[in-house]
C-alpha positions as CSV (number, residue, x, y, z in Angstrom):
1,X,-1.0,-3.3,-77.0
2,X,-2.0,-4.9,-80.0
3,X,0.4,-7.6,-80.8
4,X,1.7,-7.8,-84.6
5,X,-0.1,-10.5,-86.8
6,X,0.9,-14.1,-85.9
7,X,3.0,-13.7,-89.3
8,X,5.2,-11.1,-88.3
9,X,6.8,-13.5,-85.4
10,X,7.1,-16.5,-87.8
11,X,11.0,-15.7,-88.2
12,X,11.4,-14.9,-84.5
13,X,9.3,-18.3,-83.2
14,X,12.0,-20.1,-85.4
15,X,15.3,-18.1,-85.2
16,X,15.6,-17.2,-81.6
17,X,19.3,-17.3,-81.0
18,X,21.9,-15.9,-83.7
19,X,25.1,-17.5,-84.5
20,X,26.8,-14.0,-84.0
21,X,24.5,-12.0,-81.2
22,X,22.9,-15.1,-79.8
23,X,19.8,-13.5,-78.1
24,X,21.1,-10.0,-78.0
25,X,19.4,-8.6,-80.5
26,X,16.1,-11.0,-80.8
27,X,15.2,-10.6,-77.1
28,X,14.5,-6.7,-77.7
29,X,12.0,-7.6,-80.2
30,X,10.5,-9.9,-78.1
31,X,10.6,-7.8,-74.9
32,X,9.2,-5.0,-76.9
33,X,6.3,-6.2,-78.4
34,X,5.4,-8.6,-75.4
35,X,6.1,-11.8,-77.1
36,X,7.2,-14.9,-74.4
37,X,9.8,-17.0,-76.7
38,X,9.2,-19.2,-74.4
39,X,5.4,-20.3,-74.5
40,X,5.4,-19.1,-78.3
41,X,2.5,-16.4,-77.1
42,X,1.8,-13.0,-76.7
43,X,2.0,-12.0,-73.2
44,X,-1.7,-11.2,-72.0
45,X,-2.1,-6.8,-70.6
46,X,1.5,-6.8,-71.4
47,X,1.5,-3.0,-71.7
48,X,0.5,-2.8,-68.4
49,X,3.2,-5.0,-66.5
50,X,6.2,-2.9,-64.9
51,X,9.6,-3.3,-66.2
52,X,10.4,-5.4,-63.3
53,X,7.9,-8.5,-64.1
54,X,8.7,-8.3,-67.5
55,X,12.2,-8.8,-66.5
56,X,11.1,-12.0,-64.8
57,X,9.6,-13.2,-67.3
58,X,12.7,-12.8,-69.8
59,X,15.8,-13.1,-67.4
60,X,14.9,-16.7,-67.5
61,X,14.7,-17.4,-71.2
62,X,17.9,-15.2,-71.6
63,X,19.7,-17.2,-69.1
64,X,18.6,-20.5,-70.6
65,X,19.7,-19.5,-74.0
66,X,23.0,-18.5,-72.6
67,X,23.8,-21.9,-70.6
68,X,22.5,-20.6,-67.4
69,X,25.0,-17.7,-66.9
70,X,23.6,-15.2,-65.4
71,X,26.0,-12.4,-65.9
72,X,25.2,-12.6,-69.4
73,X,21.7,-12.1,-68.9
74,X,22.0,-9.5,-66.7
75,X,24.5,-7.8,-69.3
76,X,21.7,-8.3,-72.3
77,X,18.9,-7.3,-69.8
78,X,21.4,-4.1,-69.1
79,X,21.2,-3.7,-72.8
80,X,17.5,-3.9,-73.4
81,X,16.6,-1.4,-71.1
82,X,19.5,0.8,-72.7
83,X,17.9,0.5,-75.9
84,X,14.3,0.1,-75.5
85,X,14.2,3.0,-72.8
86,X,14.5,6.8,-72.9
87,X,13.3,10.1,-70.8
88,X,10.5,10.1,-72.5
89,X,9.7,6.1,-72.9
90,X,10.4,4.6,-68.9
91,X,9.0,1.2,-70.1
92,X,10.1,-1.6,-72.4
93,X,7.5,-2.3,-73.5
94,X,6.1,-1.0,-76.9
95,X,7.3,0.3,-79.9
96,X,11.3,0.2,-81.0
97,X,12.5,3.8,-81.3
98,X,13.3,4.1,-85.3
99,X,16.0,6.1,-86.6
100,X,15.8,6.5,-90.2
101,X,18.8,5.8,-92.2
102,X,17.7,5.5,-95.9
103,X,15.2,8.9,-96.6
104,X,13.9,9.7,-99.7
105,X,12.0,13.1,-100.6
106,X,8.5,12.7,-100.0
107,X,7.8,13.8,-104.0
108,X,9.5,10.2,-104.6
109,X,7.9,6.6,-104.5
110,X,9.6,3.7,-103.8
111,X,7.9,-0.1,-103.7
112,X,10.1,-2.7,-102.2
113,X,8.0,-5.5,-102.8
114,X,8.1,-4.3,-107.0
115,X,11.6,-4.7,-106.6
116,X,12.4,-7.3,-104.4
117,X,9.8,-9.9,-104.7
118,X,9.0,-9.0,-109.1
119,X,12.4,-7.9,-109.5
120,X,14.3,-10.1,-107.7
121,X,16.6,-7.8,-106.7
122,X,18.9,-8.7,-103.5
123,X,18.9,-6.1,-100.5
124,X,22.6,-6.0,-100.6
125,X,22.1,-4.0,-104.5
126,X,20.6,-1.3,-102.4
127,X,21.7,-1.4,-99.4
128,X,24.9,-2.8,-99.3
129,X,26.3,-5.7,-97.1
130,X,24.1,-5.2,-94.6
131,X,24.4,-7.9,-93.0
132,X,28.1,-7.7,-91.9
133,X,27.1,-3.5,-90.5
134,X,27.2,-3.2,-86.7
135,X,26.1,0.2,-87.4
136,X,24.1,0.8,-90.4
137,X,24.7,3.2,-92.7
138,X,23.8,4.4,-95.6
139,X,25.8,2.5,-98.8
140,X,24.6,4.0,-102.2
141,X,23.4,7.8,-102.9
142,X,19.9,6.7,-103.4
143,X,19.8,9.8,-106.1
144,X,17.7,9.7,-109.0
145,X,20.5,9.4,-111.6
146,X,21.9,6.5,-110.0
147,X,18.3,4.8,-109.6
148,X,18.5,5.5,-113.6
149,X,21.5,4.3,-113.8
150,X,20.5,1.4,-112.5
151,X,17.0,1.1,-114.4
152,X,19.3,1.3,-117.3
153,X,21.5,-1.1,-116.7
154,X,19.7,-3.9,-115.0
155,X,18.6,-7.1,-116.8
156,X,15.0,-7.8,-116.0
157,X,14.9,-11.3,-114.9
158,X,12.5,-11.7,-117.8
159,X,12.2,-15.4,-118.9
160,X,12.8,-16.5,-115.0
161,X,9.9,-14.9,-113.3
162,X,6.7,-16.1,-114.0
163,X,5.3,-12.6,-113.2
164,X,6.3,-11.4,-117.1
165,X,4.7,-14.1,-118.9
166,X,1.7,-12.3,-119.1
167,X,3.2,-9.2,-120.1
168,X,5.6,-7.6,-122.8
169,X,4.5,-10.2,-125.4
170,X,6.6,-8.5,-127.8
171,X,9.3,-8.6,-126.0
172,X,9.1,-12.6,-125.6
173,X,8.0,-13.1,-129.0
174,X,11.6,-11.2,-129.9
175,X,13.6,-13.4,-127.4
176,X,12.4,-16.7,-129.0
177,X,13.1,-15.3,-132.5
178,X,16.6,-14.5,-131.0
179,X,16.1,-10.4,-132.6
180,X,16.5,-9.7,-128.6
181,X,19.1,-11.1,-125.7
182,X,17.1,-9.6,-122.9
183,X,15.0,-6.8,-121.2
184,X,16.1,-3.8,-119.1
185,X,14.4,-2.4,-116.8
186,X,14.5,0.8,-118.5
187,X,12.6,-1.6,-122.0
188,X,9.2,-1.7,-119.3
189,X,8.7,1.6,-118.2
190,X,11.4,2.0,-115.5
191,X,12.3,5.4,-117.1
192,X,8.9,6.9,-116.6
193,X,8.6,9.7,-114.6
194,X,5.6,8.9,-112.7
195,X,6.5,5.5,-112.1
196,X,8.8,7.2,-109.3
197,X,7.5,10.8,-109.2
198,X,3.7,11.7,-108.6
């Protein structure tokens, strides 16, 4: 197994226990990809160990994190192999099985970085309050009128975001002579059909 680039685990060598799942939910990353939160390394022929000696190796950890209880660890280890196991996948090691939740036609592009990191938009806009779902679930149609809707609607963070001051001189020039409040998203193109559709 090839283990993810050393930024990947950045969050996970920092945030190993969570104020509301403690290591539930961490350790399955971790014990999936092979990655010892103990030593902070990526477990050497991990792919190859048996689900028994990778137990070992996280049982400990688990049962640390959790003030040496060992029914607890045994309860989350119960749970790892419950969700990192199948019929058709004995071992725990390897990739998380994904279920989609959020699917889009394959005639339609969508670039989270355009709208998260440029646009500044938060997840939850999308997505909903994710972060309170045990479940996830699907929050907003995703449909193309609403993503016009919302291309129409939005404010571009336009004199915040360093990204624009390059662009859409017009626009700035109109801002500073007050003939403009602010930008839409719809003002830079967000209503073009290929922007979305090619």
């Amino acid at each position: 197994m090839i283990p993810p680039t050393s930024t990947c685990m950045k969050c996970h060598q920092g945030i190993k226990t969570g104020t509301q799942y403690g290591t539930r939910e961490i350790a399955k990353v971790f014990v999936s990809i092979g990655f010892n939160p103990v030593t902070n390394q990526y477990i050497d022929n991990y792919d190859k160990m048996k689900n028994e000696d990778i137990k070992k190796i996280f049982i400990e950890w688990i049962k640390a994190e959790n003030k040496n209880d060992a029914q607890i660890a045994e309860e989350q280890w119960t749970d790892i192999m419950t969700s990192l196991t199948s019929d058709i996948k004995p071992n725990v090691s390897g990739p998380i099985p994904w279920t989609r939740i959020h699917n889009l036609p394959d005639h339609v592009y969508f670039n989270h970085a355009q709208h998260f990191t440029v646009g500044k938009i938060q997840c939850q806009s999308c997505h909903g309050p994710i972060q309170e779902m045990e479940v996830v679930k699907q929050f907003a149609p995703l449909s193309m009128g609403w993503c016009v809707n919302c291309h129409r609607q939005t404010d571009v963070k336009f004199t915040e975001n360093k990204y624009y001051d390059q662009y859409f001189a017009k626009y700035h020039q109109e801002m500073k002579n007050g003939t403009r409040t602010g930008v839409k998203v719809q003002d830079i193109g967000g209503l073009d059909c290929q922007k979305c559709h090619y």
